[in-house]
C-alpha positions as CSV (number, residue, x, y, z in Angstrom):
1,X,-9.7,21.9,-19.1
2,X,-13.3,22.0,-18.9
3,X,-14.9,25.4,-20.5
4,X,-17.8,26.7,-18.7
5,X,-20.3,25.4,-22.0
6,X,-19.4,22.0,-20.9
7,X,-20.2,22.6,-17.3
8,X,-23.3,23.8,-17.9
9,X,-23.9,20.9,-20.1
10,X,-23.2,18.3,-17.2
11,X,-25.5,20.3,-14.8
12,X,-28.5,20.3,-17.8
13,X,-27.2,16.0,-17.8
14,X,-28.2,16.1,-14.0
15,X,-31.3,18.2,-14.1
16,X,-33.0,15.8,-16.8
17,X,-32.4,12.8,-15.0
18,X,-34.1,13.9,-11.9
19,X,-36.6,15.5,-13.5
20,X,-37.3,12.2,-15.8
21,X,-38.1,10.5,-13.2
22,X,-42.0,12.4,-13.0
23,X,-43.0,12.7,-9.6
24,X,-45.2,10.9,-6.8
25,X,-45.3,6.9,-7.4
26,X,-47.5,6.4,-4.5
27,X,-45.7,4.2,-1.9
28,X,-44.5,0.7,-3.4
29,X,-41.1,-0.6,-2.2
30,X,-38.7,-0.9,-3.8
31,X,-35.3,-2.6,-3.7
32,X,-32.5,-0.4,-5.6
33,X,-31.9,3.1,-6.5
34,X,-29.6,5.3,-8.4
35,X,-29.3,9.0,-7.5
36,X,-27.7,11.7,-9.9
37,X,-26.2,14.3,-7.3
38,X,-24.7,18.0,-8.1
39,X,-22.6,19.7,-5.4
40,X,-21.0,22.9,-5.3
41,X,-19.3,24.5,-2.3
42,X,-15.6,25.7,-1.5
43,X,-12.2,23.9,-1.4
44,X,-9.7,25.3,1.4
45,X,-6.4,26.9,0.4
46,X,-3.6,27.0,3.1
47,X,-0.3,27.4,0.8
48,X,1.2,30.5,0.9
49,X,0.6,32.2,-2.8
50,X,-1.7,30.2,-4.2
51,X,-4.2,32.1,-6.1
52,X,-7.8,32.6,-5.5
53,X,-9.8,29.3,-6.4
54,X,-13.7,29.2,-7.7
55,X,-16.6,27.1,-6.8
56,X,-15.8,23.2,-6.1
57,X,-18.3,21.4,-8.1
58,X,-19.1,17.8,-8.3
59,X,-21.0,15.0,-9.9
60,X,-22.0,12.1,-8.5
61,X,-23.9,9.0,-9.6
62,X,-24.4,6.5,-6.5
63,X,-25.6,3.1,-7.7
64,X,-27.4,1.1,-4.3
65,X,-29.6,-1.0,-2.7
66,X,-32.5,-0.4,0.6
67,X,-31.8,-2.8,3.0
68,X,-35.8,-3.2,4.1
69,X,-35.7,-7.2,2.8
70,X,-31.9,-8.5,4.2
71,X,-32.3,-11.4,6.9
72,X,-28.8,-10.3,8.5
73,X,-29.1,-9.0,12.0
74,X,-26.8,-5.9,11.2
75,X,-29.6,-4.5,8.4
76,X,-31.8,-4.8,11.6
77,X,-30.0,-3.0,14.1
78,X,-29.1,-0.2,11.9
79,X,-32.6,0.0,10.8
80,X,-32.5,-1.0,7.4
81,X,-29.5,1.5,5.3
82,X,-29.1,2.4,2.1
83,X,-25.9,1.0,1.0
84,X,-24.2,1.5,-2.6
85,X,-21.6,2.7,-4.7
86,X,-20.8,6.1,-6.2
87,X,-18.9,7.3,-9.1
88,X,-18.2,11.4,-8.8
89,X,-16.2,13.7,-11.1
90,X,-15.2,16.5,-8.9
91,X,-13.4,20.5,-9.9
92,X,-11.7,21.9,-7.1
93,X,-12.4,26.1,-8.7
94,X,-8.7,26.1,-10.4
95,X,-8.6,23.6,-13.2
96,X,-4.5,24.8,-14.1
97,X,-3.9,23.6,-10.7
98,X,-5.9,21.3,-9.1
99,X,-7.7,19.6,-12.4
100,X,-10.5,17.5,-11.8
101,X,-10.6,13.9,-9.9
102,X,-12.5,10.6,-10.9
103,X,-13.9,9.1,-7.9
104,X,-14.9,5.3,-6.8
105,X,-16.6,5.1,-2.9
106,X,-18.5,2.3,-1.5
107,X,-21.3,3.8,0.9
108,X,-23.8,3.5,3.4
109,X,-26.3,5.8,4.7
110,X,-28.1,5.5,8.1
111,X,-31.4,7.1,8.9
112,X,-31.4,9.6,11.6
113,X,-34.6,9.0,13.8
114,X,-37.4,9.6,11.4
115,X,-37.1,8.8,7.6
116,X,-36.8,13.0,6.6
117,X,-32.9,12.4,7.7
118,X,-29.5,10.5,6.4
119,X,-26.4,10.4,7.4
120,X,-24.2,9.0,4.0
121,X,-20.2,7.6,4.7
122,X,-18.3,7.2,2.3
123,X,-14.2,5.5,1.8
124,X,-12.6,4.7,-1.4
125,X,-10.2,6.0,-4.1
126,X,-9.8,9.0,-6.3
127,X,-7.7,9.9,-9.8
128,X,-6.1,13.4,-10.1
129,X,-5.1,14.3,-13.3
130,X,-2.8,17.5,-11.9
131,X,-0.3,16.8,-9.0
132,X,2.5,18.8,-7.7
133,X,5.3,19.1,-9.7
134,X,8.6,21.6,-9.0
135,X,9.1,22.7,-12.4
136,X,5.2,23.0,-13.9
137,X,2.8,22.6,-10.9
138,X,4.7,24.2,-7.8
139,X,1.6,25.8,-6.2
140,X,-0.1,22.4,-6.0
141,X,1.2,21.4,-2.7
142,X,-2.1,19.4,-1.7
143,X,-1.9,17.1,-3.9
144,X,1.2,14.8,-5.6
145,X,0.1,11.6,-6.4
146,X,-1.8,10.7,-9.3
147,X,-4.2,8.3,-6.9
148,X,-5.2,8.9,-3.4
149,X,-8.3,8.1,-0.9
150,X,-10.9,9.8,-1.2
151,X,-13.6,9.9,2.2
152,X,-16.8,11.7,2.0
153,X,-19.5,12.8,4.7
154,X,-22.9,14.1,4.1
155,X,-25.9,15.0,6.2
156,X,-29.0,14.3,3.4
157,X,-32.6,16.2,4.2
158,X,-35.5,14.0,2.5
159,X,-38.1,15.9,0.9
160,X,-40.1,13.2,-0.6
161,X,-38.8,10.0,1.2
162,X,-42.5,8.0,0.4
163,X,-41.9,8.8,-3.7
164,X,-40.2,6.9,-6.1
165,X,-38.4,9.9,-7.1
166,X,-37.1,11.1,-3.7
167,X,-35.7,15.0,-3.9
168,X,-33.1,15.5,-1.3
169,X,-30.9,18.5,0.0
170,X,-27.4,17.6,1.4
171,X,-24.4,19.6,3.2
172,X,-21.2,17.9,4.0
173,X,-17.3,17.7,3.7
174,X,-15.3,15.4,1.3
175,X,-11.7,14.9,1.4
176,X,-8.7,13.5,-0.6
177,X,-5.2,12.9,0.3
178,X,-2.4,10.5,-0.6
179,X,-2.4,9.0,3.0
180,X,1.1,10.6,3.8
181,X,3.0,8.0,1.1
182,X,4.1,11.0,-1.3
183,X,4.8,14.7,0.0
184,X,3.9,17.8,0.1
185,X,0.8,16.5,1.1
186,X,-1.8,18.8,2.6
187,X,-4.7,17.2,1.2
188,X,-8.1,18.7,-0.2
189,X,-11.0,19.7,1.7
190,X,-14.3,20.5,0.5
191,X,-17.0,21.6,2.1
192,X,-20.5,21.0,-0.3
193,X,-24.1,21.6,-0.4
194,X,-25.7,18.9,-2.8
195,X,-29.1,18.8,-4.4
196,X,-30.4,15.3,-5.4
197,X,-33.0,12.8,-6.4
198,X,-32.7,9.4,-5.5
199,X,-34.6,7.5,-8.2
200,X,-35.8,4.1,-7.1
201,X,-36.3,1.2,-9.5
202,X,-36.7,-3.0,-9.2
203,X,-40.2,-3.2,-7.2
204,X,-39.3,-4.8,-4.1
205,X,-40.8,-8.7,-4.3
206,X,-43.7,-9.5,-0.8
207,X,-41.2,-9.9,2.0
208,X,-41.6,-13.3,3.1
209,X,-44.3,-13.6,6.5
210,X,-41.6,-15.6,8.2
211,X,-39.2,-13.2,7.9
212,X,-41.0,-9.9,8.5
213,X,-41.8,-12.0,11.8
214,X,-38.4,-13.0,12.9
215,X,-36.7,-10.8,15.8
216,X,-33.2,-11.0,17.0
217,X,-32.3,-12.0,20.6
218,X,-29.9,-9.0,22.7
219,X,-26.6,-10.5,22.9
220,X,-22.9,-9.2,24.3
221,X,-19.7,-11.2,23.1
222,X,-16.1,-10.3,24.3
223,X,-13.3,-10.1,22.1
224,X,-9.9,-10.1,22.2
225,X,-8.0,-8.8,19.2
226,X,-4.3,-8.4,17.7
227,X,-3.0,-7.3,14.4
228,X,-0.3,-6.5,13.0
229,X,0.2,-3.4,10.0
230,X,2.6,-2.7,7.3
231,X,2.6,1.1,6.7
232,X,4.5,3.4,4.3
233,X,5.1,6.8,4.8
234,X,7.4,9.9,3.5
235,X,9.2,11.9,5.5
236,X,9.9,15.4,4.1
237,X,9.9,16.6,0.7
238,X,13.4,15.8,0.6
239,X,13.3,12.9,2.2
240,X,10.5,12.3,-0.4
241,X,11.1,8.2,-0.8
242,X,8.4,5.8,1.3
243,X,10.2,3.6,4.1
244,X,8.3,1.3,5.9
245,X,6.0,2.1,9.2
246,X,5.4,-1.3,11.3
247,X,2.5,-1.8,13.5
248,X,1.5,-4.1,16.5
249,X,-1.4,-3.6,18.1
250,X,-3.7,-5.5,21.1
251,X,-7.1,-4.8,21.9
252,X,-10.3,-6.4,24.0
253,X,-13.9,-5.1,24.4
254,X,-17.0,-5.9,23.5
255,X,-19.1,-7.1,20.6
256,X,-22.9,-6.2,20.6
257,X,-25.3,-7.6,18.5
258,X,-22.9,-8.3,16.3
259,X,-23.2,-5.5,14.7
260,X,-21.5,-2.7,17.4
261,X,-18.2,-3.2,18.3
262,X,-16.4,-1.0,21.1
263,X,-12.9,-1.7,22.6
264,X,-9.6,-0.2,24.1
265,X,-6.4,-1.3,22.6
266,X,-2.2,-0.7,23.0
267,X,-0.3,-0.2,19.8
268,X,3.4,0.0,18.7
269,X,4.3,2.1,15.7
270,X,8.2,2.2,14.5
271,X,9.0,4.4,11.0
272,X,11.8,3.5,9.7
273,X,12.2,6.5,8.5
274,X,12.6,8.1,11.8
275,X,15.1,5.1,12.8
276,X,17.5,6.3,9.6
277,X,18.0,9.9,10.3
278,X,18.9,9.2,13.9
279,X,21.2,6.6,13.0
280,X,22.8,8.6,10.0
281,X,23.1,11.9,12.1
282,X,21.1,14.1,10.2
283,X,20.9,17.9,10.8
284,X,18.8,18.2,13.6
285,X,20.3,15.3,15.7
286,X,22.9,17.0,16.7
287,X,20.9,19.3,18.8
288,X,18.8,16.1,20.0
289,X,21.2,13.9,20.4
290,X,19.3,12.4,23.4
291,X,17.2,10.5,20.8
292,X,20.8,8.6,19.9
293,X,20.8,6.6,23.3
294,X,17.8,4.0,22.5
295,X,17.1,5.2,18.7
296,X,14.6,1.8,18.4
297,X,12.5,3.5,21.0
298,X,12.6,6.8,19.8
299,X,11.9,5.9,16.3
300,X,8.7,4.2,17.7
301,X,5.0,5.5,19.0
302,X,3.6,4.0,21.6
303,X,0.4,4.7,23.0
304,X,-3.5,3.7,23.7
305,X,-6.5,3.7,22.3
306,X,-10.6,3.5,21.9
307,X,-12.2,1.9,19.3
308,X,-15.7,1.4,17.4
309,X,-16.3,-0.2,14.6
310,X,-19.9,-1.3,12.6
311,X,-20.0,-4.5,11.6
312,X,-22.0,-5.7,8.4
313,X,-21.1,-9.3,8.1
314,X,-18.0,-9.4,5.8
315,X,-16.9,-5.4,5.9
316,X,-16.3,-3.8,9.0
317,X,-15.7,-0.1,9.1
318,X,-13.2,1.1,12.4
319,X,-13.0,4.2,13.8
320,X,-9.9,4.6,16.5
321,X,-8.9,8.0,18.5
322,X,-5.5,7.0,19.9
323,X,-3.2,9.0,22.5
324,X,0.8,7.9,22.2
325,X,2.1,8.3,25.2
326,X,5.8,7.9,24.1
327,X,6.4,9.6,20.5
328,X,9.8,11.2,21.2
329,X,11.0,12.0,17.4
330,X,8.1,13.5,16.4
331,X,9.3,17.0,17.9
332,X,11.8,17.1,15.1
333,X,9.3,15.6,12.1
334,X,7.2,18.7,13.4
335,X,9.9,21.4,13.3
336,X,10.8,20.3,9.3
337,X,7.1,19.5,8.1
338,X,5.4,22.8,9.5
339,X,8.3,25.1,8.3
340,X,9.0,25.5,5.0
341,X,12.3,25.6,2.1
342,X,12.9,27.7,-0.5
343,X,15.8,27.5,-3.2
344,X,17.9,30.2,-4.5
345,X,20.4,30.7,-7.3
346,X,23.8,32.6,-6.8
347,X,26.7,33.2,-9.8
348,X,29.5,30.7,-9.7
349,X,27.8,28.7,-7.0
350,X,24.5,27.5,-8.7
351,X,21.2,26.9,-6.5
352,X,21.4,26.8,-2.6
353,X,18.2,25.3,-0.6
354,X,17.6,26.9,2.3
355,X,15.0,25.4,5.0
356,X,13.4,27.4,7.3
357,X,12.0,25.1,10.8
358,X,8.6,25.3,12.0
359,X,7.8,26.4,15.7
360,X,6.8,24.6,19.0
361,X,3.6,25.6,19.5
362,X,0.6,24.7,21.4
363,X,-0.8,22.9,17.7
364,X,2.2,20.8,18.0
365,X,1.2,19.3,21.5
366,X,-1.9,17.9,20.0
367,X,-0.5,16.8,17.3
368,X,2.1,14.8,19.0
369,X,-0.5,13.4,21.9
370,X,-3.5,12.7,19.3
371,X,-3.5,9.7,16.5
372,X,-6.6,8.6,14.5
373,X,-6.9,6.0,12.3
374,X,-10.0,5.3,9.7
375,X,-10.9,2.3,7.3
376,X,-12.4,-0.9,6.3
377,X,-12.1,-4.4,7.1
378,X,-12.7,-7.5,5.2
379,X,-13.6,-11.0,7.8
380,X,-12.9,-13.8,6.2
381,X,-15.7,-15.5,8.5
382,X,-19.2,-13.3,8.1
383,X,-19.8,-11.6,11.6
384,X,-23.3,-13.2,11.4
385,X,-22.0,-16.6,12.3
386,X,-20.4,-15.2,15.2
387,X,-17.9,-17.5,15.2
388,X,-15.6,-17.9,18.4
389,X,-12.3,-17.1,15.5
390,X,-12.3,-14.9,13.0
391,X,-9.7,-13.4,11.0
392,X,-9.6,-10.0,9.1
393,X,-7.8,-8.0,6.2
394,X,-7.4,-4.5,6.7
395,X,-6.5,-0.9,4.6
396,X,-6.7,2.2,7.0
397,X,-5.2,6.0,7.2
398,X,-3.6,7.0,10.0
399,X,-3.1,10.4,11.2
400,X,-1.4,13.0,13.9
401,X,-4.8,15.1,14.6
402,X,-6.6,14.5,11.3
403,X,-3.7,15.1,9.0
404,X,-2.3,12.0,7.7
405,X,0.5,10.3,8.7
406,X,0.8,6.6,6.8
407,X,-1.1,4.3,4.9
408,X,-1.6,1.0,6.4
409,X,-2.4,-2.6,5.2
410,X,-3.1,-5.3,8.0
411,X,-3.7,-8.5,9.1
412,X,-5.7,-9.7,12.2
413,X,-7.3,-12.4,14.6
414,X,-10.4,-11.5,16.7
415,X,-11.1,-14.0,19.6
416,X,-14.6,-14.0,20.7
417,X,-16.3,-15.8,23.6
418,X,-20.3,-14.9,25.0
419,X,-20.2,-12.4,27.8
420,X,-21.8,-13.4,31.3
């Protein structure tokens, strides 16, 4: 545990850096940066008795690069981001329970309209050193697994953008959970106000007059698109093991300037997991015993989607709101995962675990009409070259309304032909 000597320790760490930096450089560019970043704002509770939690404090350190000298077309259209990397250690206000996390997220930050604004995104991994445990961490029901993604969003105010040591004031929301592969998992959501300096260093080297010059013709390309995921999901707490979730999906839109990408797609989702408790007859089936007719279709989401996605050469980073249209078993996953067990302990009979169903509600039609799904891609072909095949490597989250559902792996094939 860390005592509040050491805290204020890491905060004095923080200070000095930005403050080492002096103050107005006068305007030379330059090409990287590192920026030392405290936040401190509030981490949500929903579990019933946990106990009151402090301020959620952070640390971060994101190592990057401006974007002001890179030929690609994509540094163009989004006018020149900040991309990097950041290493954060993060409290959560109840050290007994939550601990602390280590933190690894690739980034990049766009520049709202004038240069006084930045919008940061950030995907990648964390390590908690608590996580929930039935006999010494019970109350911990947001977290269980040691390693989980970690996704960050912050809104940055410049207040010196022309210095070499550039003071900025943040507010945003950063989240962690194990992607549905362990339960209970509710996840951890923080919402932060940050103070920073982003400290720039390597003078920038005289762009080249050609390339200051060059200009990038308007151009529309349409795609065509399949892939095909390998999820992994738990079911219930009891059911706590990961089974397979298996994913086919088809979309076809359109690729602008290489760089947007905006499309509508049809997927297939089947969880095992659903498959095995209709074919073993688990509690609940009797009562829906309709889902015993066709249980491959009723194990299985089907449903639509829209799509966008950035695309910086080699990483793409995919954004899809989905609406199933066919999810039949997820009335029952929804009656067990928003209810609750307890266990009890009777003489001569030992411990009884009683399990007490959530309700249909009008939470529960959203739920079971709404999927998102959020990640990166890796083209094996950069998008610069638009090439006419491409093929892609894929790690996403996928979720019923924001909370997660499975993790997902992929491979795909993007088809892509001029548009006239």
């Amino acid at each position: 545990m860390i005592n509040i000597s050491e805290k204020k320790n890491w905060l004095v760490v923080i200070i000095a850096l930005m403050l080492s930096s002096g103050l107005s450089f006068g305007q030379e560019r330059y090409s990287n940066f590192i920026t030392p970043e405290y936040t401190i704002g509030k981490t949500s509770i929903t579990n019933t008795g946990f106990p009151d939690v402090g301020l959620h404090q952070a640390w971060f350190f994101n190592f990057g690069s401006y974007q002001n000298t890179n030929p690609n077309e994509w540094a163009h259209r989004l006018k020149q981001p900040k991309t990097g990397v950041s290493i954060a250690f993060a409290r959560y206000g109840q050290d007994d329970i939550l601990g602390y996390s280590v933190s690894l997220m690739p980034n990049i930050e766009l520049q709202l309209g004038a240069s006084d604004f930045g919008i940061q995104l950030a995907f990648g991994a964390a390590y908690f050193n608590k996580v929930f445990d039935l006999d010494e961490n019970l109350f911990n029901e947001k977290i269980s697994t040691h390693f989980n993604f970690s996704y960050r969003t912050m809104l940055f105010y410049n207040l010196s953008p022309e210095d070499k040591a550039n003071w900025r004031l943040g507010i945003g929301y950063y989240h962690q959970s194990n992607g549905h592969t362990r339960s209970p998992n509710q996840g951890l959501n923080s919402f932060t106000l940050s103070l920073s300096a982003e400290l720039a260093y390597t003078p920038e080297n005289q762009m080249d007059p050609i390339l200051e010059r060059k200009s990038f013709a308007n151009t529309k390309n349409f795609f065509v698109s399949a892939r095909r995921g390998l999820g992994m999901n738990a079911f219930t707490e009891v059911q706590n093991d990961k089974r397979p979730v298996h994913v086919t999906s088809v979309s076809a839109g359109l690729i602008v300037n290489k760089t947007y990408k905006f499309g509508i797609g049809v997927f297939h989702k089947f969880y095992r997991h659903y498959y095995d408790y209709i074919n073993l007859g688990e509690d609940l089936i009797p009562e829906y015993s309709y889902l015993t007719d066709h249980p491959y279709i009723n194990a299985s989401a089907i449903g639509v989607s829209a799509i966008g996605e950035m695309q910086l050469n080699h990483i793409g980073m995919e954004i899809e709101l989905g609406f199933n249209i066919s999810k039949p078993f997820f009335t029952i996953d929804y009656l067990i995962n928003s209810g609750y067990s307890f266990t009890e302990s009777y003489p001569g009979v030992g411990e009884v675990t009683f399990r007490i169903l959530g309700e249909i509600d009008g939470f529960y039609k959203l739920k079971r009409l709404i999927s998102t799904r959020m990640g990166l891609k890796y083209y094996i072909i950069g998008t610069e070259k638009n090439p006419t095949h491409n093929v892609y490597l894929g790690a996403h989250i996928n979720a019923n309304l924001g909370q997660a559902d499975f993790s997902e792996v992929s491979l795909g094939y993007v088809y892509s032909v001029p548009f006239k």
